[in-house]
VMD Tcl script that draws the C-alpha trace (Angstrom):
set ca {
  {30.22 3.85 38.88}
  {26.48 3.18 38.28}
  {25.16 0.99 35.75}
  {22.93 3.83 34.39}
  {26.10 5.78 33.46}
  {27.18 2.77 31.06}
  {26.85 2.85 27.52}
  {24.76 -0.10 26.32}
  {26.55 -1.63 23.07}
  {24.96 -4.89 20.65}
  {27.13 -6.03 17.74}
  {26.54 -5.44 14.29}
  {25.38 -7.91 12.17}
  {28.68 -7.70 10.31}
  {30.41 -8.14 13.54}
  {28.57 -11.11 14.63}
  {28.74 -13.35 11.46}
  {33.15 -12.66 12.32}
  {32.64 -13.54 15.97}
  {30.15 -16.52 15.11}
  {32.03 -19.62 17.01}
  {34.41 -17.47 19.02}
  {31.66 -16.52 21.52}
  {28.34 -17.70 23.46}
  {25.10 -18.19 21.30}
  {22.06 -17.86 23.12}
  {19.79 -21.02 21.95}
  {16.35 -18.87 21.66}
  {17.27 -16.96 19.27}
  {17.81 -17.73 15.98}
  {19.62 -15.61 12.94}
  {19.12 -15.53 9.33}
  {21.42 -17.56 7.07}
  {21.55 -18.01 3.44}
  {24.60 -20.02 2.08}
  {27.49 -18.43 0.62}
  {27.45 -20.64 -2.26}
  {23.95 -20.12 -3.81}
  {24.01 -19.24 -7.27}
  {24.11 -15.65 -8.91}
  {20.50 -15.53 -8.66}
  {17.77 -12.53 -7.91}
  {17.90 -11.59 -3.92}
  {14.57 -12.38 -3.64}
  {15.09 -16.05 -4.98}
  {17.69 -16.82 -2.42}
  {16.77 -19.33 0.43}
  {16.99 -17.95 3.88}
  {16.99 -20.44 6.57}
  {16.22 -19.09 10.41}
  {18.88 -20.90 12.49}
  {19.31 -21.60 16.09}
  {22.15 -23.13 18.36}
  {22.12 -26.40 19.90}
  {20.66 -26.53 23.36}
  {22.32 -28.42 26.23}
  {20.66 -30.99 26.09}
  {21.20 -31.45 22.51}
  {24.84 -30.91 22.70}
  {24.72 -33.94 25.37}
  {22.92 -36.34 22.93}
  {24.88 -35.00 20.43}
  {28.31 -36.10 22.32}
  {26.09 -39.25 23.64}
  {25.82 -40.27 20.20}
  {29.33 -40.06 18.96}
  {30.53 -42.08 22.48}
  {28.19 -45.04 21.35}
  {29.23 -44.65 17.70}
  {32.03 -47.60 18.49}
  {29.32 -49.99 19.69}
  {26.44 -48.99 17.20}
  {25.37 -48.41 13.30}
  {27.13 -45.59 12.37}
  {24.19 -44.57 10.03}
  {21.97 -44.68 12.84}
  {23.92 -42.06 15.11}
  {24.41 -39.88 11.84}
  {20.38 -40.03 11.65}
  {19.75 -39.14 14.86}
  {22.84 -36.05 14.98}
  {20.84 -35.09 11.43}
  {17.61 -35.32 13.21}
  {19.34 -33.12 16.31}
  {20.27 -30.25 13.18}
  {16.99 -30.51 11.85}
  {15.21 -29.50 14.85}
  {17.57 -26.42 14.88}
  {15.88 -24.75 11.57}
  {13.20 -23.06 12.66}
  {12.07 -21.45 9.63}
  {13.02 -20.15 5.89}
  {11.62 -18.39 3.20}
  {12.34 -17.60 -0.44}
  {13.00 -21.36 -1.20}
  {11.30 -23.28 -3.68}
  {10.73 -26.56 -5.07}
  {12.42 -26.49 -8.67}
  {9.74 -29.15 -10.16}
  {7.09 -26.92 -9.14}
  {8.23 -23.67 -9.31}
  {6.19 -22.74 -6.06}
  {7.30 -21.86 -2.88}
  {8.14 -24.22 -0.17}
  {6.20 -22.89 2.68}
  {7.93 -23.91 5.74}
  {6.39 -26.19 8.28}
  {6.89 -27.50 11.68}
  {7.64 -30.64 12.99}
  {5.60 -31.94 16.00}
  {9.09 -32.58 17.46}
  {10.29 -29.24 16.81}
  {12.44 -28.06 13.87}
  {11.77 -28.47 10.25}
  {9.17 -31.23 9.43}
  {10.92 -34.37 8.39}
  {9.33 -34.94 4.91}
  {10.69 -31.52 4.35}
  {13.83 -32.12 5.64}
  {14.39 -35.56 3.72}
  {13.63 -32.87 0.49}
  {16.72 -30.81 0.85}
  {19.81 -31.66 -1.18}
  {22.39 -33.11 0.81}
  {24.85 -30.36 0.15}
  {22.50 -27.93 1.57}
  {21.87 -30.74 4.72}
  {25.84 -30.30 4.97}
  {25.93 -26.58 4.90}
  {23.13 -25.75 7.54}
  {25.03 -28.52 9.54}
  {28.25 -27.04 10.01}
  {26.33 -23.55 10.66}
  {24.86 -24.79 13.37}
  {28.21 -26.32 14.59}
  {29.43 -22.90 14.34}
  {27.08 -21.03 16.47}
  {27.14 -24.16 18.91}
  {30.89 -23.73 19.52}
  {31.67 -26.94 17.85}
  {33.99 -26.32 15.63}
  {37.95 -26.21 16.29}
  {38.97 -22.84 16.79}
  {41.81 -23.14 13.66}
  {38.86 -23.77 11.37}
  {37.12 -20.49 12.65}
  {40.37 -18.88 10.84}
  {42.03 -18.00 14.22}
  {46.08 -19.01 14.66}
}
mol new
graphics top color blue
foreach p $ca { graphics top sphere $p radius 0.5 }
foreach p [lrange $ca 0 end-1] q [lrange $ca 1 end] { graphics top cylinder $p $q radius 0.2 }
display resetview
């Protein structure tokens, strides 16, 4: 059979957010994610955060980091694995600073990723969320979490 004969099939969004973890995540591209736990608030005021997957090398500092975690500061190895998810954001829109009321315009880091002052400014709950998304899509987390038995 030739290949022009096959049907060419992509995922729905529906079906990828179900898959997310199961399956390979290609690290330039990034999806939209807004977390599940926002308030009941206008769609237009939610937060959405453009997310990527950790890249090989990343995911090789990343386990780096927790090897040396017995012989270092264990704050300094959770800075630099925080510093590893912040360069993962790549963008957002709709969030804004609460003192201000404005909108947080999103900029880069010369690094790559979110800038750091910007970064620091997030609640730590939302820090935690946007962590274990990125876990997800990276294939880090244990398959029994994902909701599989």
């Amino acid at each position: 059979m030739s290949n022009s004969n096959k049907t060419v099939r992509k995922l729905d969004e529906e079906t990828r957010k179900k898959l997310l973890g199961y399956a390979p995540f290609s690290t330039s591209v990034s999806i939209t994610y807004t977390p599940s736990q926002w308030p009941d608030v206008p769609e237009m005021f939610r937060p959405k955060f453009y997310l990527r997957s950790f890249t090989q090398a990343e995911l090789t500092q990343l386990k780096a980091n927790y090897r040396a975690l017995t012989d270092a500061n264990g704050s300094e190895i959770g800075e630099q694995n925080m510093d590893l998810v912040r360069q993962c954001v790549t963008g957002w829109k709709d969030l804004y600073d609460l003192g201000t009321c404005d909108e947080l315009v999103y900029t880069v880091d010369a690094t790559g990723g979110c800038d750091k002052d910007q970064w620091k400014s997030l609640p730590v709950w939302l820090v935690r969320e946007i962590m274990d998304e990125v876990r997800k899509m990276s294939g880090l987390v244990p398959v029994e979490d994902l909701g599989l038995k």
